[in-house]
N, C-alpha and C positions, 0 to 999 in steps of 0.2 A: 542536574545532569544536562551536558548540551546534548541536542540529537540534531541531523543535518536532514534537508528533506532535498534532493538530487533533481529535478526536472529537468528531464533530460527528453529527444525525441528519438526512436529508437527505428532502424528499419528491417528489412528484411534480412538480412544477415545475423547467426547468434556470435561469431565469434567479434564480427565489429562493431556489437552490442557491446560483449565483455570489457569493451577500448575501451568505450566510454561511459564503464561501469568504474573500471582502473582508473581514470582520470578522475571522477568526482570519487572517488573513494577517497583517493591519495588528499585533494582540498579538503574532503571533510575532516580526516584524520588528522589535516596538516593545521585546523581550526578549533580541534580537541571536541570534536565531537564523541560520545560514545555508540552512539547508533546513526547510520545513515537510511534512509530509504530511498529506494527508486521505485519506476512507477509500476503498475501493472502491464502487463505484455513487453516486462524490458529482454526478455530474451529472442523475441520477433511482433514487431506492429502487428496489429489486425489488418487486417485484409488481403492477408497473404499465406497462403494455405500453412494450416499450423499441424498437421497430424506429423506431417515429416520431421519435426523439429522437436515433436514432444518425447518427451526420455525422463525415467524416474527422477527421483529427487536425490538418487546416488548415482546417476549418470556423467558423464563429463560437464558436460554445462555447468549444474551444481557444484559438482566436486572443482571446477576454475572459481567459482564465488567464494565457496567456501577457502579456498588460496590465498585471494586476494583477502580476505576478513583476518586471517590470518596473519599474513603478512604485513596489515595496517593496524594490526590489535582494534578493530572493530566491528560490532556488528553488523551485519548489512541485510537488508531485507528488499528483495526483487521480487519481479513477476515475472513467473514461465507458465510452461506447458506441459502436464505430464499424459501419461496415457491412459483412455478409458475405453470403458467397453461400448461398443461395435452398439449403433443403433438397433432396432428389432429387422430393416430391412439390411442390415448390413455396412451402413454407410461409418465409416471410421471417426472416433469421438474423441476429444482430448478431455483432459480438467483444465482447469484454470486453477493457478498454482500459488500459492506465494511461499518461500523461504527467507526463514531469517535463521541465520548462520552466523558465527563469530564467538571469539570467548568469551567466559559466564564473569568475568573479572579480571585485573592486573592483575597476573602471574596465576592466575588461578589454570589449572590443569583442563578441567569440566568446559563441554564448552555448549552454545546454545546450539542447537538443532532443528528446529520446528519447520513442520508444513500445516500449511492452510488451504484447504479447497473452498473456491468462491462458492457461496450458496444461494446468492440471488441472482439467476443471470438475465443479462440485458437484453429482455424482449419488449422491448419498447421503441418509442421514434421510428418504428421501421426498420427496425434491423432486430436479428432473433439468433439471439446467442446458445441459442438452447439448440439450434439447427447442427452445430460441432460441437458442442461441451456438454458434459456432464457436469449438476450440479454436487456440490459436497454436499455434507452433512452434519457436518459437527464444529464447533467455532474451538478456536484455538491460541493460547498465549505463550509468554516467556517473561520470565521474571531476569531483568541485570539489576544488580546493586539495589537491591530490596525495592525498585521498581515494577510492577508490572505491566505487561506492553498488551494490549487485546492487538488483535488481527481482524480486516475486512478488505473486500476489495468493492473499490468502482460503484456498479449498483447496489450493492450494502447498504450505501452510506441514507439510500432511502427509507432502510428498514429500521425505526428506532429499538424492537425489542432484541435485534443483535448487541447494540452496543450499552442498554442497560442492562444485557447477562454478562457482559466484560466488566461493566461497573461493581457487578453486585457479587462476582468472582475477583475481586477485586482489581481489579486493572483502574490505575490512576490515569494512563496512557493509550488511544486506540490508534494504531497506524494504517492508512485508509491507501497504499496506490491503488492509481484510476488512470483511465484512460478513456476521458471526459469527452462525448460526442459532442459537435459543434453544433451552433441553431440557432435559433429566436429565442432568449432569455435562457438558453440554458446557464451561462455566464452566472447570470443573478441567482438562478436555480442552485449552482455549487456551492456559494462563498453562502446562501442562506442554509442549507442541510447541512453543512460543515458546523456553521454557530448554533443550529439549530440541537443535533446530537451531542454538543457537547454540552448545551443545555438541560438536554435528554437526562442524561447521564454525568453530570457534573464532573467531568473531566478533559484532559486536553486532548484533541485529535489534534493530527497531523495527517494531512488530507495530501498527498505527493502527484498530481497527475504529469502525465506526457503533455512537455512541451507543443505550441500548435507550431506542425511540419514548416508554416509556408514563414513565420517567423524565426526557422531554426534552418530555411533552407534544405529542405528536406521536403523529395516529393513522394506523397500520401496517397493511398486507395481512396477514390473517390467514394465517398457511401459509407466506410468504415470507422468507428470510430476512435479516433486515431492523437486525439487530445487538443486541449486550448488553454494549458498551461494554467498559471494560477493558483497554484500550490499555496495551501494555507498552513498556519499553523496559530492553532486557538484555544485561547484558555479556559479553564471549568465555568467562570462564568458567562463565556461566548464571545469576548472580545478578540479579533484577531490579532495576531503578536507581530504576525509577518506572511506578507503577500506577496508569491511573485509576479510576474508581469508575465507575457503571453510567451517570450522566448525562453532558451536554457538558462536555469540560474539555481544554484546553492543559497538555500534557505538555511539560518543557520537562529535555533531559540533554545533558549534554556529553559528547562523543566524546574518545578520547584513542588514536591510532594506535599509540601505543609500546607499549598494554596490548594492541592485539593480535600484535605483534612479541614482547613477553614470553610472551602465553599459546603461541602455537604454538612458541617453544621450552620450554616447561614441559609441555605436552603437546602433542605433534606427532602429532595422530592423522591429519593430511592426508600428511603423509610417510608413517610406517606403515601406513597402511591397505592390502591387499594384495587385489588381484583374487582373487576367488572364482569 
């Protein structure tokens, strides 16, 4: 299967998000991908008040993604914001969202539907994600064409025992948008916990972050973080297949299910692995 991974830099507006959701949809479809992804927060950047913007996942926003999957017969899986409950002092809380939306197959009637709430959030480097969002709770997949896809976002990608209950729920595939804070070795920090989980768990992620703004011409919340590009995409053994570089670009790799049926018998570390 090809899947497309979209790096895209996205700002304050959601409908002229959706543009250039519609433009890398159409390339990837146009490149026969089956699943695209974009990054987390493609329905509004960070650092810009997100309560106003957050609306279910049957809200309009969703329901234009869900359109366009349609209209390009493919999957697509963004980041938005949905609504949460009201801090204890009152102060208004979103979720951190991700949707993956589009038909279950050619011609096939059924179609995919899922939402995912982010479960680890970014209180780290200085910035506290947890100050507006509520975390979720529960990890979540989708199966195309006897694929299975797991779901994570962003700060996930630190936690290895999310992405070996997708491996061991059987997910060959984990799709990771982020929207990767900039720093001192954060860079190396990515491309290594990308190789690293897929190590974890002997399967391929697809790691999609937000393009960085000043390479995409796009001005960013100072403080927020807002992406530095670099979208991977890595095989069960942890080799990376395809890297993009700091600005917008379509990542474009083909899946191959047998290579994760080979690696986990060549290394079975989800068999071995032994409660401690």
């Amino acid at each position: 299967m090809r899947i497309a991974a979209a790096q895209i830099t996205t700002g304050p507006d959601p409908d002229a998000n959706l543009e250039l959701i519609r433009e890398y949809t159409a390339r990837a479809a146009q490149a026969g991908a089956r699943v695209v992804v974009f990054p987390e927060a493609a329905q509004r950047a960070f650092g810009y008040p997100l309560p106003p913007v957050a609306e279910p996942v049957t809200g309009a926003w969703a329901e234009a993604v869900r359109g366009l999957a349609r209209e390009f017969q493919i999957v697509i899986v963004a980041g938005m914001f949905t609504p949460g409950v009201p801090s204890a002092d009152g102060r208004p809380r979103v979720v951190n969202t991700l949707i993956a939306v589009g038909p279950a197959g050619a011609g096939a009637a059924a179609e995919i539907d899922v939402a995912y709430d982010k479960i680890h959030l970014y209180d780290a480097f200085g910035f506290k994600e947890s100050d507006g969002v509520q975390p979720g709770r529960s990890p979540a997949h989708f199966v195309l064409d006897d694929i299975t896809f797991g779901l994570a976002t962003c700060y996930d990608i630190r936690f290895p025992n999310l992405f070996t209950a997708h491996a061991r729920s059987g997910a060959q595939v984990t799709l990771v948008p982020a929207s990767w804070g900039a720093g001192e070795g954060k860079l190396e920090q990515w491309r290594l916990l990308a190789q690293a989980r897929a190590l974890d768990s002997t399967q391929y992620i697809l790691a999609c972050g937000q393009a960085d703004p000043t390479a995409a011409g796009v001005e960013a919340v100072q403080g927020a973080p807002t992406g530095i590009g670099h979208s991977m995409i890595v095989s069960p053994l942890g080799v990376p297949l395809s890297e993009a570089g700091s600005a917008p670009e379509l990542l474009i790799a083909e899946l191959d299910p047998e290579l994760v049926i080979r690696t986990r018998e060549l290394v079975p570390v989800l068999r071995n692995a032994r409660q401690l």
